[in-house]
N, C-alpha and C positions, 0 to 999 in steps of 0.2 A: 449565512446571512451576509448580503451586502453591505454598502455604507448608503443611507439612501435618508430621505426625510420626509416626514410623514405629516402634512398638510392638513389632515383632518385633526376635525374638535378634540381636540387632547380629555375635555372633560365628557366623552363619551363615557357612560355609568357615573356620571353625575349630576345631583340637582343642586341648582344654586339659585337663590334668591334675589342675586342681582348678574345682571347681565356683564360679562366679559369675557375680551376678547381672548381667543384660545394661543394658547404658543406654541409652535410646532416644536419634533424636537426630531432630533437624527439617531440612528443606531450608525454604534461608529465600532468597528470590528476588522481594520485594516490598519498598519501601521501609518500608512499615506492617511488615513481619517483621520488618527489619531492627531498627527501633524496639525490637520485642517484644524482641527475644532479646538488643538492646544492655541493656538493660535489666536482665534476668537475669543477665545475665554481669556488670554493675555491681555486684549486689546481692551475688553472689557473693564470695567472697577468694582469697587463691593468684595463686599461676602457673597461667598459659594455658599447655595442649599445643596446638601451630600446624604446621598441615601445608598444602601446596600441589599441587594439581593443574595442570599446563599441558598444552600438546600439541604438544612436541616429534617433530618429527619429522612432523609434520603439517598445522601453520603455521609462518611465516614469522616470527610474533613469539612471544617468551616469556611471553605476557600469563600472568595465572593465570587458570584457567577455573573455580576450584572453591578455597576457602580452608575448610581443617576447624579450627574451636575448639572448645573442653572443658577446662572450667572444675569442679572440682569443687563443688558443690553448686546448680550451672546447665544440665551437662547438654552436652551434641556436640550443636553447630551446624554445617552444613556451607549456606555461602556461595557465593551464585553471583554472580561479579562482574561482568561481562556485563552481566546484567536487574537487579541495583541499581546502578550504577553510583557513587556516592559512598559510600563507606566510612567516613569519619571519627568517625560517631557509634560503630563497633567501637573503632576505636585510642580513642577518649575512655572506651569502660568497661571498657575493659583497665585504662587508667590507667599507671603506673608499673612496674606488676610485671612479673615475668618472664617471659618467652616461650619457650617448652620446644620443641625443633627436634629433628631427626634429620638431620643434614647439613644446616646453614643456611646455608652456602653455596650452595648452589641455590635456595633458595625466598627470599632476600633481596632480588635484583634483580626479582623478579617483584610483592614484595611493597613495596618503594619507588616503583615504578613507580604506585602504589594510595595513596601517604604511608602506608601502614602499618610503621611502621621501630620497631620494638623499640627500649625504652630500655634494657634489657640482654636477656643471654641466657643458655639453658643447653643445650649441643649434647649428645647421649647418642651420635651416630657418633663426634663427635670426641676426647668422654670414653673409649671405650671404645679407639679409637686409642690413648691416653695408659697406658689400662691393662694394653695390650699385650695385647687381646683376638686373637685369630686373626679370628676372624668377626662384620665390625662394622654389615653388613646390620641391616636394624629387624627384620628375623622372625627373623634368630639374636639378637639383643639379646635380646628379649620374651621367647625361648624360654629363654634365661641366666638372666634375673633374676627372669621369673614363672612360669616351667614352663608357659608357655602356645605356643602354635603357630597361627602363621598362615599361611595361604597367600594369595601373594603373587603374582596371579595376573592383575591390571589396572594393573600400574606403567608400559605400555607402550600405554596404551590411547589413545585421540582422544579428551582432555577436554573438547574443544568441542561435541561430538555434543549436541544438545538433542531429548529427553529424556535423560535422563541413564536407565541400565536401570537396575535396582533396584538389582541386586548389585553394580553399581560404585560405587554411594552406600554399600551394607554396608561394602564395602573401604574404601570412603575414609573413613567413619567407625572402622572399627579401626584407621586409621593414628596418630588418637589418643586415644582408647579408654585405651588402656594405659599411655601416653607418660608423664603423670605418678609412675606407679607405678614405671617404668622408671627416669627422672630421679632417684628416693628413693633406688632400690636404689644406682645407679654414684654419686651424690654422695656416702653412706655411703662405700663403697669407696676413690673417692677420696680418701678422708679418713684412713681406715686405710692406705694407701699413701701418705699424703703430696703425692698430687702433685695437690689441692687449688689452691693457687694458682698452679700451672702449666696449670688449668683455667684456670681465670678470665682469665689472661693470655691463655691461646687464646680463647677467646670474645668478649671486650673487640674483639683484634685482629681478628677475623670483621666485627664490628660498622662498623670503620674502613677495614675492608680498602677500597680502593679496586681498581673492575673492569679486567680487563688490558686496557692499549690495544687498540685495534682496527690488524689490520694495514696497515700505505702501501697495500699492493698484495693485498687478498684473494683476487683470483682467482685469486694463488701457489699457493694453496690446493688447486688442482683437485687431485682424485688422478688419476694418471697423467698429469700434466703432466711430470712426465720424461723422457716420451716425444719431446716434442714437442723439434725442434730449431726454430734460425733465428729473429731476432727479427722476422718477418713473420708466421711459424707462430704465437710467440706473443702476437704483435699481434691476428691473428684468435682465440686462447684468450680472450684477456683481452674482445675485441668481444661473444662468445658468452655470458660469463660475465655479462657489464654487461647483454645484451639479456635473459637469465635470473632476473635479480635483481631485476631490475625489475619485469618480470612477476610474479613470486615476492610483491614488495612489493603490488602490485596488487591482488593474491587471495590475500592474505598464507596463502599454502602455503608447504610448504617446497617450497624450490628443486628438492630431487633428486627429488620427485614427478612434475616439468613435466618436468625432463628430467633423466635420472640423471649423473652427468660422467663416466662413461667415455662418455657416447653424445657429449658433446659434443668431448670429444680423438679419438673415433672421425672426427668429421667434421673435424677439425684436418688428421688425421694423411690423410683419404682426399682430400683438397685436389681438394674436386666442382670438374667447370666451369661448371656451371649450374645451376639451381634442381630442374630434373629430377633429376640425380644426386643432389643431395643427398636428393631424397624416397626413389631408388631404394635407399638407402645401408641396409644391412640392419643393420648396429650403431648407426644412430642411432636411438634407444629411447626411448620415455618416453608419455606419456598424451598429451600437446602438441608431440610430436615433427612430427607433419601436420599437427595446424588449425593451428599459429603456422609452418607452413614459411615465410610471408612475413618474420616478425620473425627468422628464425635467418638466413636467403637475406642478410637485409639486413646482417647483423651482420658475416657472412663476408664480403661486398662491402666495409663499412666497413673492417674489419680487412686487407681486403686493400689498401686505400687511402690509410689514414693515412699520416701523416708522423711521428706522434708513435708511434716502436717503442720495446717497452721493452728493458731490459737484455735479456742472456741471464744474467747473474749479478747477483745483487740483494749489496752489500757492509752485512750487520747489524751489531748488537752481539752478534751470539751468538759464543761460543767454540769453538774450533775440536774436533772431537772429542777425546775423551781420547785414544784410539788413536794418534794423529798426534804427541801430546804430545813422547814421546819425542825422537824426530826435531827437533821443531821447536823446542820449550821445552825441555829434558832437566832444570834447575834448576826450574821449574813439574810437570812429572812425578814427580819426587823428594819434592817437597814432597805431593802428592797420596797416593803411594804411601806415604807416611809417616805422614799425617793421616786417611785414608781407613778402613785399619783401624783408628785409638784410637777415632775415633767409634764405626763399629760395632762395639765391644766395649762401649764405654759404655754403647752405645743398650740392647745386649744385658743388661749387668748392670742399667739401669732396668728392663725389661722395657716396654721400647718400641720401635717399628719406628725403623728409624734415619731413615727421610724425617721424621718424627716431630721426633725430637732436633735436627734441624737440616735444612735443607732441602741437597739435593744440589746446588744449584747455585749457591748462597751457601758452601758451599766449593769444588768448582771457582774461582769468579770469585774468592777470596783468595787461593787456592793458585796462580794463573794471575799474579795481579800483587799480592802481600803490601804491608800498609807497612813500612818499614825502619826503623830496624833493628826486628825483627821483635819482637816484643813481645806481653805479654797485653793487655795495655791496647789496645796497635794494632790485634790481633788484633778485640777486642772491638769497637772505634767500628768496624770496616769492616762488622763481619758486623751492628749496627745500624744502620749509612744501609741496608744488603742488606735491612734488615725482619725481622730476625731478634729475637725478644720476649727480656726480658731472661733469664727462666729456661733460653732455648735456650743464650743469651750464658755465662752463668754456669758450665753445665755443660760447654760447647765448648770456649770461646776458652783455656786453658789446655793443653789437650790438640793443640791447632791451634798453639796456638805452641809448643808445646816439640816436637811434630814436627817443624814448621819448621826447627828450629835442630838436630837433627840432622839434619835433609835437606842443610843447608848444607854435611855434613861432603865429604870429597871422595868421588867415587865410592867409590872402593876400601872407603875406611871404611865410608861407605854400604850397600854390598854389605856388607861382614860384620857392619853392626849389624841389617840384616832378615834375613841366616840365623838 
């Protein structure tokens, strides 16, 4: 791919109810591009609209294959990181200003991974979340706030494919085309609604958020590993999974391309005697299920051989289901049952989703072991070491305690204060 610019209607595969003019945008894939277009974007002001292409689901890594900026009075650059490989001169004429996201929780890791990290941000999915939109997809956004329609029709696509086809550069160029338009309309809004700084406390938090660990034991993970009994059985899962991943790493694909994981509990569960069988074995599936018979042969040998078998039960920190609660906590249930509806009424008279207002498992884990005596104040510090921002704090932890304290009552009471 050259560095070239593409003149035609950018909102090709799209319908829009009012007329506007199209923005061309360039593919830029030469270090000399990159120059050219840091440059215009320098010259420019404002907030950047910033969107990311990878290929999930395709590779093995998250990298970003395609980075779109649009900058008003600069024009949609779309970025191929790949064939420039050093970026820094972008993050330098960015500068300080805003970075405009649709879901920047996704495109964040891809984009640190590059030093490209926003000195702040403005999310329009997470904004709309807040404003208690039904539909917070970027082509119902666009369609809400500019009467325009996209179709959205390459968000599943292999971003790595070099050449990139034309139309998946159009698409990915209207990804942010719009974006700052978008951004005008919901910070407006937010504004009139008040819950303006209950933005910006989400966003800030995006910025900080630190990525979930990674798990002890990922090849827990397999699906249909429930199948499988005996910690032999899943000595050989876990062997299969490790010889997979590796490979996987190797040709950075994804994993379930080489071999999908039912094919690999297929071969678990059908415990071959020899390498023969296991080729013969009609659910083992996948592209690399026969050229790599030697490394899967090997891995079931290994796993049948080790000494190092894992659990058949892994003991977490996670919480035991609600369901059980009853039974096991009955003082923990009470409190849940008590606090679980005020939130969602609250969530409901904000006009916000209640995962929203407060994350569901940052009350579980208070409601599961409260501090004593039960308090707002106490309420408050747990549910912030939980990560919970202060406007979530403010609106909750008062309503969490004072259910608490009638959960305390005795059943009976209990019973007749929720009929």
């Amino acid at each position: 791919m050259s560095p070239r610019e593409n003149v035609n209607d950018a909102r090709t595969g799209a319908r829009s109810a009012r007329r506007r003019t199209a923005i061309p945008y360039r593919v830029i894939d030469t270090v000399e591009g990159l120059a050219e277009a840091s440059r215009l974007l320098a010259d420019a002001g404002g907030p950047v609209a910033v969107d990311v292409e990878r290929a999930s689901g395709f590779r093995y890594s998250a990298r970003a294959y395609l980075i779109q900026v649009f900058r008003r009075g600069a024009g949609v650059f779309l970025f191929d990181p790949p064939a420039i490989g050093d970026l820094s001169a972008l993050r330098e004429a960015i500068g300080e200003e805003e970075w405009v996201f649709h879901a920047a929780s996704q495109d964040l890791p891809s984009l640190g991974e590059l030093d490209l990290v926003p000195p702040r941000l403005f999310d329009t999915e997470l904004s709309a979340r807040l404003l208690g939109w039904d539909r917070v997809g970027l082509g119902a956004v666009v369609e809400r706030t500019l009467d325009i329609v996209l179709k959205k029709e390459h968000s599943a696509a292999d971003w790595s494919t070099r050449p990139l086809p034309q139309d998946w550069l159009e698409y990915a160029a209207l990804d942010v085309e719009y974006l700052l338009d978008v951004r005008d309309a919901i910070a407006a809004e937010l504004d009139e609604t008040g819950k303006r700084d209950w933005a910006e406390e989400e966003f800030a938090d995006v910025l900080v958020r630190p990525p979930k660990p990674a798990p002890a034991e990922p090849w827990r993970r397999l699906t249909g590993l429930h199948k499988v009994r005996g910690r032999r059985s899943l000595a050989i899962a876990r062997s299969l999974w490790i010889a997979r991943d590796e490979l996987a790493q190797q040709r950075d694909t994804a994993p379930g391309r080489l071999v999908p994981d039912r094919a690999l509990v297929a071969a678990v569960l059908a415990q071959p005697r020899a390498k023969d069988d296991l080729a013969a074995l009609k659910d083992f599936t996948g592209r690399e299920s026969r050229s790599e018979l030697d490394r899967w042969w090997r891995a079931i040998l290994d796993g049948r051989t080790t000494d190092d078998l894992p659990l058949e039960r892994v003991r977490g920190d996670a919480l035991p289901p609600v369901r059980s609660w009853a039974g096991r906590r009955p003082d923990a249930d009470r409190r849940l049952k008590r606090a679980r509806p005020a939130v969602e009424t609250h969530a409901e008279f904000l006009s916000l989703p209640t995962e929203n207002l407060l994350t569901p498992e940052h009350l579980r884990r208070v409601a599961w072991e409260p501090s004593l005596p039960v308090t707002t104040d106490g309420v408050a510090d747990q549910l912030r070491d939980l990560g919970a921002r202060e406007w979530q704090i403010a609106q909750t932890a008062p309503l969490i305690a004072g259910a608490f304290v009638h959960a305390a009552q005795s059943p009976d009471e209990e019973s007749r204060a929720a009929s």
